[in-house]
C-alpha positions as a printed NumPy array, in Angstrom:
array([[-64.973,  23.32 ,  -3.854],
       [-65.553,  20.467,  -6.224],
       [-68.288,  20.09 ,  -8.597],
       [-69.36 ,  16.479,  -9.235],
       [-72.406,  16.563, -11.612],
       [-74.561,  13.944, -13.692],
       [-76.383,  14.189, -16.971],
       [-77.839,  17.89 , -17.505],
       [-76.195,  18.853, -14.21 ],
       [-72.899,  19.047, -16.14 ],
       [-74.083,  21.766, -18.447],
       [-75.354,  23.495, -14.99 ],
       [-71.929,  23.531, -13.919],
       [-70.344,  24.836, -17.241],
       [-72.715,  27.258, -17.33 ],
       [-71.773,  28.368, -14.027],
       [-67.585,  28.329, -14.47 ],
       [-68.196,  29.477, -18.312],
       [-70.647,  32.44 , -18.323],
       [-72.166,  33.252, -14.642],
       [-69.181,  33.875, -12.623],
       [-67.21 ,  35.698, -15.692],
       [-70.483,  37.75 , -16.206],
       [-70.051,  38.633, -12.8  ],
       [-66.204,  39.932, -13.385],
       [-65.377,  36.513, -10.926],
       [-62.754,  33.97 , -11.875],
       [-64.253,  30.689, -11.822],
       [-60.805,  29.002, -10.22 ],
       [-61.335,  31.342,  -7.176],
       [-65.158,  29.606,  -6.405],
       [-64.128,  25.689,  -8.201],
       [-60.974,  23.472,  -7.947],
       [-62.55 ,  20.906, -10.19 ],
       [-65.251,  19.76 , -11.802],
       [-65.99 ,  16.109, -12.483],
       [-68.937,  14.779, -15.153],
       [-71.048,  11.726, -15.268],
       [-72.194,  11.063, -18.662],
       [-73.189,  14.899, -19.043],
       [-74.156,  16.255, -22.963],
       [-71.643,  18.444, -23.403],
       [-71.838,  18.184, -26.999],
       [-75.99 ,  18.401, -26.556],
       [-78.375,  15.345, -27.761],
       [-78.066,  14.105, -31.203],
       [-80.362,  11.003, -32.665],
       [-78.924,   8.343, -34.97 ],
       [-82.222,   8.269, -36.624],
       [-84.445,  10.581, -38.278],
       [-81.037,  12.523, -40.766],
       [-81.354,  15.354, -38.234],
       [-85.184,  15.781, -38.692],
       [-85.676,  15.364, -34.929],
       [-83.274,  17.399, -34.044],
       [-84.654,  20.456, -35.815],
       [-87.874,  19.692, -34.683],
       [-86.993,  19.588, -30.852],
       [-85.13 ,  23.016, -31.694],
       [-88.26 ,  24.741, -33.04 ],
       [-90.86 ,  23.485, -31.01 ],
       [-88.486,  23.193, -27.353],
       [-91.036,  20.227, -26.25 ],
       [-91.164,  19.927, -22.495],
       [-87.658,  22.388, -22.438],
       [-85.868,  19.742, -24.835],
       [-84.329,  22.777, -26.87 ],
       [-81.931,  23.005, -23.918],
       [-79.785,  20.428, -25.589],
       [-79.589,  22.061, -28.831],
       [-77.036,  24.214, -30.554],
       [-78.988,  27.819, -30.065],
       [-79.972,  27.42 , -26.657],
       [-76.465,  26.056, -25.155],
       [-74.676,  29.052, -27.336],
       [-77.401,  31.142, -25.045],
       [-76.456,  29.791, -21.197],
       [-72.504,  28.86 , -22.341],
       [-71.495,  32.014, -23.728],
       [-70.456,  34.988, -21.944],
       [-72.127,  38.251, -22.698],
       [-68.95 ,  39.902, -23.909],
       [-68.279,  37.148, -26.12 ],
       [-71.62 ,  36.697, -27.733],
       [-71.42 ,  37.722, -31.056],
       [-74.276,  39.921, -32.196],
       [-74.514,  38.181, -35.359],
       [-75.515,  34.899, -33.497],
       [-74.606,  31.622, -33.286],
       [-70.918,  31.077, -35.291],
       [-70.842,  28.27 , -37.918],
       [-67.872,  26.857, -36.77 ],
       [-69.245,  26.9  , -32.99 ],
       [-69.349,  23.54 , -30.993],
       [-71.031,  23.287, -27.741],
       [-68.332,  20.647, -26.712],
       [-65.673,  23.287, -26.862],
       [-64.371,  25.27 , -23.639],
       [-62.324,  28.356, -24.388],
       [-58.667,  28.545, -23.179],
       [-57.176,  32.141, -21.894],
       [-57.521,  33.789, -18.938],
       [-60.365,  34.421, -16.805],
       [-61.428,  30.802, -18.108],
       [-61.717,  27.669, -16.205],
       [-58.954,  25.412, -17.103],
       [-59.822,  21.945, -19.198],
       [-56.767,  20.311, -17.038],
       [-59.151,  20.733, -14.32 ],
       [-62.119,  18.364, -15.348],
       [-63.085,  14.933, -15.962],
       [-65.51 ,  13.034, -17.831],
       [-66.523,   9.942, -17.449],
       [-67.911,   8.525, -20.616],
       [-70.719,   5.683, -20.494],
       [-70.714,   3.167, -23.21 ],
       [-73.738,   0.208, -22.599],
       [-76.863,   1.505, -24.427],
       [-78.078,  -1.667, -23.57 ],
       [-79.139,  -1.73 , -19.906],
       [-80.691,   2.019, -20.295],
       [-84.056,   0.959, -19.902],
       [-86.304,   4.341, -20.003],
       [-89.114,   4.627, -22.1  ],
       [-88.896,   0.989, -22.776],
       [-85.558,   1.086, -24.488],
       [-86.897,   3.627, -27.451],
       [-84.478,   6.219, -26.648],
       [-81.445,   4.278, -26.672],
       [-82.781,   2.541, -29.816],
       [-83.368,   6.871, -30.925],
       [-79.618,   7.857, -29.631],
       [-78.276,   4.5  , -31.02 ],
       [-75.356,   2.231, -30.302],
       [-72.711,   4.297, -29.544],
       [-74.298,   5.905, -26.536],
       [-75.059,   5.154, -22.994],
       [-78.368,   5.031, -23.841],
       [-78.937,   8.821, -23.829],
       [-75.483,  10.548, -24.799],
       [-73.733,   9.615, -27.592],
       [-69.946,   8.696, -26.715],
       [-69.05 ,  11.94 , -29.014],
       [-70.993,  14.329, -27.045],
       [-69.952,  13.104, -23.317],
       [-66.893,  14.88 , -22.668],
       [-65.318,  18.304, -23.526],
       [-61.916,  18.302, -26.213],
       [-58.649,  18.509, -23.91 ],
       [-60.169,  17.312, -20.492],
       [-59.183,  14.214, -18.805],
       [-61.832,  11.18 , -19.706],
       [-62.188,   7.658, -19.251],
       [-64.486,   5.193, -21.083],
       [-66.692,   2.727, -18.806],
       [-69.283,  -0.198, -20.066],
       [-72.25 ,   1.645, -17.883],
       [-75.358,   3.406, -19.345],
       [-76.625,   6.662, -18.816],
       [-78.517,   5.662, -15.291],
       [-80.255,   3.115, -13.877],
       [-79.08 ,  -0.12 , -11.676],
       [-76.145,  -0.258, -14.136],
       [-75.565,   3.43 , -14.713],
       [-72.418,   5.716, -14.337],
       [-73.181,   7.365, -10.702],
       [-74.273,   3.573,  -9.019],
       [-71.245,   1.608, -10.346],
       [-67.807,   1.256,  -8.94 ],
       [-66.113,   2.678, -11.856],
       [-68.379,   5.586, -10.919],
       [-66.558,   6.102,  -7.624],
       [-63.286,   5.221,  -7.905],
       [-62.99 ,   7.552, -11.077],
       [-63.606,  10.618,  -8.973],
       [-62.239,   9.782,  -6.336],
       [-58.717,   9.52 ,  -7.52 ],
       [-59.054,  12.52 ,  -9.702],
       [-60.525,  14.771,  -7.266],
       [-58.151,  13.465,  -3.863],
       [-55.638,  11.526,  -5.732],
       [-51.602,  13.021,  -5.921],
       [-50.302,  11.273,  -8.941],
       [-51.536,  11.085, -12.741],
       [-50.612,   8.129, -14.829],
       [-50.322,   8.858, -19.186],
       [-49.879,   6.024, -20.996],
       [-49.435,   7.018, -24.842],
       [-48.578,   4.456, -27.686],
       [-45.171,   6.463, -29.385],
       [-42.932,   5.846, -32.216],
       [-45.186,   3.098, -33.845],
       [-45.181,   2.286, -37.472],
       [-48.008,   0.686, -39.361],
       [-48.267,  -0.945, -42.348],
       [-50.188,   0.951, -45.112],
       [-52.549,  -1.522, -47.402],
       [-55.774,  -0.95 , -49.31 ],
       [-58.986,  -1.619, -47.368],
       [-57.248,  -2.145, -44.037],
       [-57.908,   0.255, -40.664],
       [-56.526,   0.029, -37.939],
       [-57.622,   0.198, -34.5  ],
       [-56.137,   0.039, -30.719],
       [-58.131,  -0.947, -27.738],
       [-56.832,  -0.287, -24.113],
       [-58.18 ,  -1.624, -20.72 ],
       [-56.744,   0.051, -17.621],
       [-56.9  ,  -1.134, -14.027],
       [-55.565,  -0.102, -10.564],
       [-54.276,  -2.677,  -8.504],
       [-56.67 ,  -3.835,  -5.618],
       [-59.688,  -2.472,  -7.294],
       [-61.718,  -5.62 ,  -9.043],
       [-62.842,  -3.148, -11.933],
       [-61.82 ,  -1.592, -15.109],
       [-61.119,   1.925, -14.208],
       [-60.969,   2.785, -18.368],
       [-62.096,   0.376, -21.281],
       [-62.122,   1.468, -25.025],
       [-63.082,  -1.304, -27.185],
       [-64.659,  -2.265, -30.716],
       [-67.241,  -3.838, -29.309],
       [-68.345,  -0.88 , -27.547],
       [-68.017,   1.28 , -30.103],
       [-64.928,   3.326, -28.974],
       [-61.626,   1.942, -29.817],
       [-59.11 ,   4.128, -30.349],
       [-58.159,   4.892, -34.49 ],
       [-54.828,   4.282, -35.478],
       [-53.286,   5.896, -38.775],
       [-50.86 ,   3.563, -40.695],
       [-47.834,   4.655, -43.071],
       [-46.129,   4.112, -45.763],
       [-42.8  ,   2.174, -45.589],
       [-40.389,   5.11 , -45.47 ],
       [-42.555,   7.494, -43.844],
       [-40.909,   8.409, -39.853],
       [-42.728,   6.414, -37.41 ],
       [-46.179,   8.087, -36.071],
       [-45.95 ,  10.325, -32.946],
       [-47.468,   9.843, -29.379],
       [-50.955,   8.691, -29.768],
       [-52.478,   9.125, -26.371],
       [-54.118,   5.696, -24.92 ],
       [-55.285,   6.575, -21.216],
       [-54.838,   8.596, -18.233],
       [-55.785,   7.945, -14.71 ],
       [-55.006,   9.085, -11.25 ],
       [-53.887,   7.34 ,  -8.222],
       [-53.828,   8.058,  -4.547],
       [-50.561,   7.748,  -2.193],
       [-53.026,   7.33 ,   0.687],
       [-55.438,   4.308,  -0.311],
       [-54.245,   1.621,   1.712],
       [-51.786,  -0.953,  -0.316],
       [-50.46 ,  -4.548,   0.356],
       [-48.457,  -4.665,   3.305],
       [-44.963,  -3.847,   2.816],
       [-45.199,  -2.139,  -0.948],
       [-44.125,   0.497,  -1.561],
       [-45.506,   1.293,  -4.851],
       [-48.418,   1.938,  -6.291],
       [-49.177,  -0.487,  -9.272],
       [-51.562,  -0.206, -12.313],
       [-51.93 ,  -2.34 , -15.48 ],
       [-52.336,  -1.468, -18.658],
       [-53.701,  -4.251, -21.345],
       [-53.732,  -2.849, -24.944],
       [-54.158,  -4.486, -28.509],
       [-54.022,  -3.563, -31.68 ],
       [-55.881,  -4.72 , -34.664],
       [-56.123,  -4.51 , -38.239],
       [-59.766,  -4.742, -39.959],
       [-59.965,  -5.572, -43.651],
       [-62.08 ,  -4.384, -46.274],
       [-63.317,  -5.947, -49.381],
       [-64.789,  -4.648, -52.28 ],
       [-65.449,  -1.071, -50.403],
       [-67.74 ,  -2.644, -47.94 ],
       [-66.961,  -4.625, -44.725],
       [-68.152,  -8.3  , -45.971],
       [-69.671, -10.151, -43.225],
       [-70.046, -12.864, -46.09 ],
       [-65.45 , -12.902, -45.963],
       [-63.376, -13.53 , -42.641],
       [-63.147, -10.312, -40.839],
       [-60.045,  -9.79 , -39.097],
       [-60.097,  -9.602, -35.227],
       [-57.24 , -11.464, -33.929],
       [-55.07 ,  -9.282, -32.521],
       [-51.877,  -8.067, -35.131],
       [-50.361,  -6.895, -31.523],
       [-50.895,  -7.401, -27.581],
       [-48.947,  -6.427, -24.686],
       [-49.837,  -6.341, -21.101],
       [-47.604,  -4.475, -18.784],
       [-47.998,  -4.227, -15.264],
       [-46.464,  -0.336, -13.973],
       [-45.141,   0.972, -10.325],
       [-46.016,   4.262,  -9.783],
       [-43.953,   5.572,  -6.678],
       [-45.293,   7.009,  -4.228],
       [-42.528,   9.627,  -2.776],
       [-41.472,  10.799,  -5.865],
       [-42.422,  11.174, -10.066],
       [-41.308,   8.47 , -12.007],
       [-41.073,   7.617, -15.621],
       [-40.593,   4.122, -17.677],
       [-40.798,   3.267, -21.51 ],
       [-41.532,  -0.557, -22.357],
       [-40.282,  -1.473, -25.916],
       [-42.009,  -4.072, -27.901],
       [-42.315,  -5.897, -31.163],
       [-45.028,  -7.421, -32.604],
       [-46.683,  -9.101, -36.065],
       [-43.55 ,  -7.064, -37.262],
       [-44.873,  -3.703, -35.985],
       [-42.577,  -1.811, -33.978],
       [-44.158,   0.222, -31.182],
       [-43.614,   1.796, -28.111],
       [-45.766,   1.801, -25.259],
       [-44.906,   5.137, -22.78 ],
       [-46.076,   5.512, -19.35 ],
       [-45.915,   8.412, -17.159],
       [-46.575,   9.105, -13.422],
       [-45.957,  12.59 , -12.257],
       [-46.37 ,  14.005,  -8.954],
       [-49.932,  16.493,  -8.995]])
């Protein structure tokens, strides 16, 4: 079957595939082919106020059953008896984490899609997105909505609501072509070399679409508070290795233009340098936002067979490398 699961649901599920069934000497892959997540807390509830104050205060009190998205009591229902360790809760323990091995249930087997508009979450008259803060969907923080090695994709929706995850059409199509779709599409930015200077960062940001679909499938941008960090080196360091941009799936049987026979996505990504003066970002100075590099590439993805493509491009005197992938499923 496939599990499809919003908000707390998400931790239902996990709990499910990650201590029920192995408690019950059951391997979760015989019971789940995959599970798919809408802006669930994997990594719990954290607030970008209070220095952790509310945190510990939800923890010891568990107010209306808040507790349940705190470190102790997702240890409790994510852990597996045989693996709980009788001095509690490990140090080094993150909630986020699913273990790999066997009798596990395989990260290459879910999906989480990540909400990032604070702005249109609307519940208790916008206090706790103003609580959870900017980089949220309003009640998740970006950090804590997906699990370390699963497939994810970033989408401007909030947490729920007329403009949440589960009502839009990013919301759909997401699933849909990871649960029923028969090819997956990596593109990863490879072999890029970036110049190394005092006070400057740099950043990507990727948009991915699928052709005949009037949405953005994946979006990580600055000004949603999720673009994707770039290291830079120094002149004769070896250019950088593979830095993954975006994943998606696509489906051999959606109907397509008459006559193609390919599948086609597009992939729009930018990179950016931002420069800092005097160890603080001046909003007083010109900040830096025009693109260093850009490159839009439009990519078949056959549908009898796997394919694979590299585009090559130069930019603002950066070399880079954008790699794309389809492979059969």
């Amino acid at each position: 079957m496939f599990l499809v699961a919003h908000s707390m649901g998400g931790l239902v599920c996990r709990c499910l595939l990650q201590k029920i069934l192995p408690d019950l000497n059951r391997e979760p892959t015989d019971y789940v082919e995959k599970l798919f997540t809408y802006g669930a807390p994997h990594g719990g509830i954290a607030f970008d106020v209070g220095f952790g104050l509310l945190e510990k205060i939800r923890d010891v009190t568990g107010i209306s059953g808040a507790d349940f998205f705190g470190p102790q009591r997702m240890y409790e229902f994510l852990t597996p008896a045989s693996e709980v360790d009788p001095q509690g809760r490990p140090d080094s323990w993150s909630p986020r984490d699913v273990p790999e091995g066997d009798g596990v249930f395989p990260r290459h087997r879910v999906f989480c899609l990540v909400g990032t508009d604070p702005k249109d979450y609307d519940v208790a008259h916008g206090l706790s997105s103003a609580a959870v803060g900017a980089r949220s969907d309003g009640l998740v923080q970006i950090e804590n909505a997906y699990v370390p090695g699963a497939y994810r994709a970033y989408v401007h929706r909030s947490h729920s609501g007329r403009y949440g995850l589960v009502n839009s059409e990013e919301g759909y199509q997401n699933p849909r072509r990871f649960l029923f779709g028969d090819r997956k599409v990596e593109a990863a930015l490879v072999d890029h070399q970036l110049a190394s200077e005092d006070g400057v960062t740099w950043q990507a940001e990727v948009q991915l679409s699928v052709r005949g679909l009037p949405i953005v499938m994946h979006e990580q941008l600055a000004s949603h508070w999720c673009p994707i960090q770039l290291s830079a080196q120094q002149a004769d360091d070896p250019p950088d290795g593979a830095v993954p941009l975006a994943t998606t799936f696509l489906c051999g049987d959606l109907s397509r233009p008459p006559g193609a026979e390919t599948m086609r996505y597009a992939l729009h990504m930018r990179i950016l340098s931002l420069r800092e003066h005097h160890g603080f970002l001046s909003f007083g100075d010109h900040l830096e936002r025009t693109a260093d590099f850009a490159s839009v590439t439009t990519n078949p993805a056959a549908c009898p067979s796997t394919t694979r493509a590299e585009h090559r491009c130069v930019g603002s005197g950066h070399p880079a490398a954008l790699h794309r992938r389809a492979d059969s499923r």
